[in-house]
Backbone bond lengths (Angstrom), bond angles and torsions (degrees), N, CA, C in turn:
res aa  C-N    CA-C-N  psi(-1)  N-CA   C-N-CA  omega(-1)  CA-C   N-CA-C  phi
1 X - - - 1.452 - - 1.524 110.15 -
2 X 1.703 121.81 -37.40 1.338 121.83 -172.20 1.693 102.81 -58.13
3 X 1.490 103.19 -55.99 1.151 115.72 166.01 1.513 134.77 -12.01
4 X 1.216 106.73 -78.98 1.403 145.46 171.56 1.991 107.21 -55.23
5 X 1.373 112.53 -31.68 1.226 119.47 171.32 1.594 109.42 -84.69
6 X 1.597 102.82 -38.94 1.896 89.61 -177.09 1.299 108.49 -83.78
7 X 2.046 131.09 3.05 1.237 122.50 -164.03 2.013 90.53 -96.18
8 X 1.149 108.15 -12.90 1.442 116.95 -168.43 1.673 100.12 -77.83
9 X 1.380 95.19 -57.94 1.956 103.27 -177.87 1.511 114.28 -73.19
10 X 1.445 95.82 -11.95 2.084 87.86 166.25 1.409 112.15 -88.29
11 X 1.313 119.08 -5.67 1.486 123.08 -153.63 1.734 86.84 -123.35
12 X 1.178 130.86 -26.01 1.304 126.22 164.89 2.128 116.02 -66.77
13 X 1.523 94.35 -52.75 1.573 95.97 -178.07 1.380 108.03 -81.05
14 X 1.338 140.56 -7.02 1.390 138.46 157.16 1.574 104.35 -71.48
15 X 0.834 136.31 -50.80 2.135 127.15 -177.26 1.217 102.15 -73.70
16 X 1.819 125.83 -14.52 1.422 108.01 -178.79 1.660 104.60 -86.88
17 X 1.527 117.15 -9.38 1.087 113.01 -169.49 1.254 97.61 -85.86
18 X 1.348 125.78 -53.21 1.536 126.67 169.11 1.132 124.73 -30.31
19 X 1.168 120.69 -40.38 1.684 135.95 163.32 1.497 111.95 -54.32
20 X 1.264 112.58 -25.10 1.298 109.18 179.84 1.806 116.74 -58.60
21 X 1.331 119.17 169.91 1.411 112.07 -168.17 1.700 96.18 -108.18
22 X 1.771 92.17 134.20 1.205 92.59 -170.20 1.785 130.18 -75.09
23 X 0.940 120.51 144.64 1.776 107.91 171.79 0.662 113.71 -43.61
24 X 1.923 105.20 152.22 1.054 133.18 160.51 1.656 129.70 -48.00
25 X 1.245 129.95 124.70 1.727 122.08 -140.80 1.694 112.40 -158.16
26 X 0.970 121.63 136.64 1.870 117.56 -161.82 1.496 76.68 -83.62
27 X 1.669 129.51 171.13 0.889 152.76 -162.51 1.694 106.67 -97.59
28 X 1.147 125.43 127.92 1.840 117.22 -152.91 2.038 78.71 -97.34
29 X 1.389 102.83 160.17 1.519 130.13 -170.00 1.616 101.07 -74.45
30 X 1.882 116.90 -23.78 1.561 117.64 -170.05 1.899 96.87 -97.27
31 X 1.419 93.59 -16.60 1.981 90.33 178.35 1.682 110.96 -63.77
32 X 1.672 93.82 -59.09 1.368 111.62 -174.70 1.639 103.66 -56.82
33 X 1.035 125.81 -69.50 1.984 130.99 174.84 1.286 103.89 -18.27
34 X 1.824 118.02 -67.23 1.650 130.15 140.17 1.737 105.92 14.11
35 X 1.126 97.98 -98.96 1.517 135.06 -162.89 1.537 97.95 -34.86
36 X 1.670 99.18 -84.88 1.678 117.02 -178.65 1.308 117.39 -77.53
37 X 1.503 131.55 29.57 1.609 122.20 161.59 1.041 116.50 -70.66
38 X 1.057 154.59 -16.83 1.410 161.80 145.27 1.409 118.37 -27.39
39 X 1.405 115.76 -42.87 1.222 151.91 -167.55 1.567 104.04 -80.07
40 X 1.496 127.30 -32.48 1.160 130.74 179.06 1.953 122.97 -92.78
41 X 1.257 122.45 172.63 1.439 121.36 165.98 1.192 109.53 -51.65
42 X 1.091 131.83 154.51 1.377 149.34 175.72 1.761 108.83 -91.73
43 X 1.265 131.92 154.51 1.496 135.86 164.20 1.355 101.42 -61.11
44 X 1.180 115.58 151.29 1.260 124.51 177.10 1.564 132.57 83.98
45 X 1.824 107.83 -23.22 1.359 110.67 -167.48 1.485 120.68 -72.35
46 X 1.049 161.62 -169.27 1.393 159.19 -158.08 1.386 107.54 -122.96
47 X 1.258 122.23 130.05 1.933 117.82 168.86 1.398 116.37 -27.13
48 X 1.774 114.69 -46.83 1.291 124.20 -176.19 1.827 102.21 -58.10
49 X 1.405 107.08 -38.02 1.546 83.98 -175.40 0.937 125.44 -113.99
50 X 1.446 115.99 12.43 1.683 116.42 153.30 1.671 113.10 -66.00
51 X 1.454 89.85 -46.18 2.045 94.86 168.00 1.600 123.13 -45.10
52 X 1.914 98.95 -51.17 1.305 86.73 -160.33 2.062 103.52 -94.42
53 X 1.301 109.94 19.65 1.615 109.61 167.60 1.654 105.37 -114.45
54 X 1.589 133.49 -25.94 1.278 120.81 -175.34 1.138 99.53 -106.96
55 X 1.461 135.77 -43.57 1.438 145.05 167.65 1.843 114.67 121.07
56 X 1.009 106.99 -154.88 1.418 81.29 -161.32 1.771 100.70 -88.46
57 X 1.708 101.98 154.90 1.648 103.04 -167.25 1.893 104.21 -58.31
58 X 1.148 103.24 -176.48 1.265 117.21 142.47 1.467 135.77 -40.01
59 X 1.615 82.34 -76.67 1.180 106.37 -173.86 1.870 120.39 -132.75
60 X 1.222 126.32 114.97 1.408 121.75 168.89 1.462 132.33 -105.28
61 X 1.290 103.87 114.00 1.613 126.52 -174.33 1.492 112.38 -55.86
62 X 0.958 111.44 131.14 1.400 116.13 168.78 2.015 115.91 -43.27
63 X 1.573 134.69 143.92 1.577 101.86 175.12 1.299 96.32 -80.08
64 X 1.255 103.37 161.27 1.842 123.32 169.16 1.796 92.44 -120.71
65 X 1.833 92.18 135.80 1.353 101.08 -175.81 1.551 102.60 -131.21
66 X 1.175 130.42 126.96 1.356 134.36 -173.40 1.551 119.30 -55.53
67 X 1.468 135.86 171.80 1.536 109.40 170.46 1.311 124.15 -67.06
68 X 1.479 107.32 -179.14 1.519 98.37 158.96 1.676 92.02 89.35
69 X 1.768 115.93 -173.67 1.035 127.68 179.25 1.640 120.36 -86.41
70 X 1.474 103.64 168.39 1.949 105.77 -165.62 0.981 87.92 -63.50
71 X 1.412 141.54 -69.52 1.731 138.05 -165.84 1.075 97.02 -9.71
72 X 1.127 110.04 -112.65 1.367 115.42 179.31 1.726 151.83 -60.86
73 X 1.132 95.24 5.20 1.460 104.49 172.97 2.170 99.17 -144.73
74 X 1.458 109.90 73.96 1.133 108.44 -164.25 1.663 101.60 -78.66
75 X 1.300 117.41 161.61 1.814 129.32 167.93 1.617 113.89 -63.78
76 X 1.842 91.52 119.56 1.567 77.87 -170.87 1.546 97.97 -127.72
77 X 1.158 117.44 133.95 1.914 130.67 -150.84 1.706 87.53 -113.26
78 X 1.422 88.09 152.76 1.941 103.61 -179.03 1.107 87.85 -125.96
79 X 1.610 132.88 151.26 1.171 154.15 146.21 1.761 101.02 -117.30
80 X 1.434 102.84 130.17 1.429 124.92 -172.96 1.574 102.17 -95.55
81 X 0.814 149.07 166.30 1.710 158.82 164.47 1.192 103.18 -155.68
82 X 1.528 124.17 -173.78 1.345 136.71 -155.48 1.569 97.52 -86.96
83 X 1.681 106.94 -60.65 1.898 90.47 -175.02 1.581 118.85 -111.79
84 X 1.574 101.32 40.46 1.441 104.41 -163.52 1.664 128.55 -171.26
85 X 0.860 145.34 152.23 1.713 133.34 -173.29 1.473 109.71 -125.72
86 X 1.372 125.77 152.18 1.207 125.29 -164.22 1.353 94.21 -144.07
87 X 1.703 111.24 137.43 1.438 114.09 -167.82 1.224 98.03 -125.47
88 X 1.496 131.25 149.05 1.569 137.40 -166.38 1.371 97.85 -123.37
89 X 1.305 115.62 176.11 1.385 114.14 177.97 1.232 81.67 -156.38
90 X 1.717 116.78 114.36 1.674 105.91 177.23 1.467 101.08 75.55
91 X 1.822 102.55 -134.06 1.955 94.19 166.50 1.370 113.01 -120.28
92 X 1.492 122.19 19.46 1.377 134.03 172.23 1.395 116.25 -111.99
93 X 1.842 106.91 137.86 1.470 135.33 -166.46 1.789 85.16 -59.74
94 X 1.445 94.09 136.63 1.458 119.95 156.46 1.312 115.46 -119.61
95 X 1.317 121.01 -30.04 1.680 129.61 -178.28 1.272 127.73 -149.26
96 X 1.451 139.62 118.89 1.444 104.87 158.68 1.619 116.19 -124.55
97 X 0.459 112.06 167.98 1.674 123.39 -155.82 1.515 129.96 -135.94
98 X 1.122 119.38 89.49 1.315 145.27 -174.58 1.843 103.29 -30.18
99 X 1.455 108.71 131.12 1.443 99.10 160.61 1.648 110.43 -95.37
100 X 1.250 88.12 -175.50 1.863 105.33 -175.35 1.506 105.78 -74.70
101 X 1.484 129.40 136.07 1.453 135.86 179.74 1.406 118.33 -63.51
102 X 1.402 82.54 -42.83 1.875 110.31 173.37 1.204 141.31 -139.01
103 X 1.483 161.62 -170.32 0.801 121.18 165.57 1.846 132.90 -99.34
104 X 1.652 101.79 -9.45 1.236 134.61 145.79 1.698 115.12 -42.64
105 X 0.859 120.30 -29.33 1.390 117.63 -175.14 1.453 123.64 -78.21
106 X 1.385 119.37 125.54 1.456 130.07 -175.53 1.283 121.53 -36.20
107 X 1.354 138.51 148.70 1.293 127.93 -166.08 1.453 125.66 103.86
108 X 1.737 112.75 156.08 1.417 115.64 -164.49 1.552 108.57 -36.18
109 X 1.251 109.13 176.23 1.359 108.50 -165.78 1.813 93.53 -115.52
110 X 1.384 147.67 147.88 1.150 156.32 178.38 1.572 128.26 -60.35
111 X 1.062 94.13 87.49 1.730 106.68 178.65 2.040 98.51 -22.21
112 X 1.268 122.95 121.45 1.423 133.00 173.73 1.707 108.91 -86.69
């Protein structure tokens, strides 16, 4: 029973601490991504219609294709834009990927 009473009051003052209000905190790079994915290409969509809804990238990467055969090591193309990168596989979205807001801001650090 003592037991069973101190497993209750550790499990009471641990959720009151949780309750507590959290610090003050810069905004992490996976919250914000969070926020504005909506905002990005979707998986699956076609080069043509990432082009013809964001317009044309920045910048377009050459594809890089792994050794060996396409099966399995297929060509996968980056298109750069202003706040974000878009990865193809073939000519369909596999990823896109938010850039940094700032350079202060939490999160991987920028391929140079």
């Amino acid at each position: 029973m003592k037991a069973h009473s101190l497993f209750l009051a550790l499990a009471l003052s641990t959720g009151l601490l949780l309750q507590a209000s959290p610090a003050p905190a810069d905004t992490l790079l996976v919250e914000r991504v969070r926020a504005e994915s909506g905002n990005l290409p979707a998986r699956g969509q076609s080069m043509a219609q990432v082009e013809a809804r964001f317009g044309a990238p920045e910048r377009k990467h050459a594809p890089v294709a792994g050794p060996g055969d396409r099966k399995h090591n297929p060509p996968i193309t980056r298109w750069d834009y202003a706040g974000f990168s878009v990865y193809f596989e073939h000519s369909h979205v596999i990823d896109a990927v938010q850039a940094k807001s700032h350079p202060a801001e939490l999160g991987p650090k920028p391929v140079q």
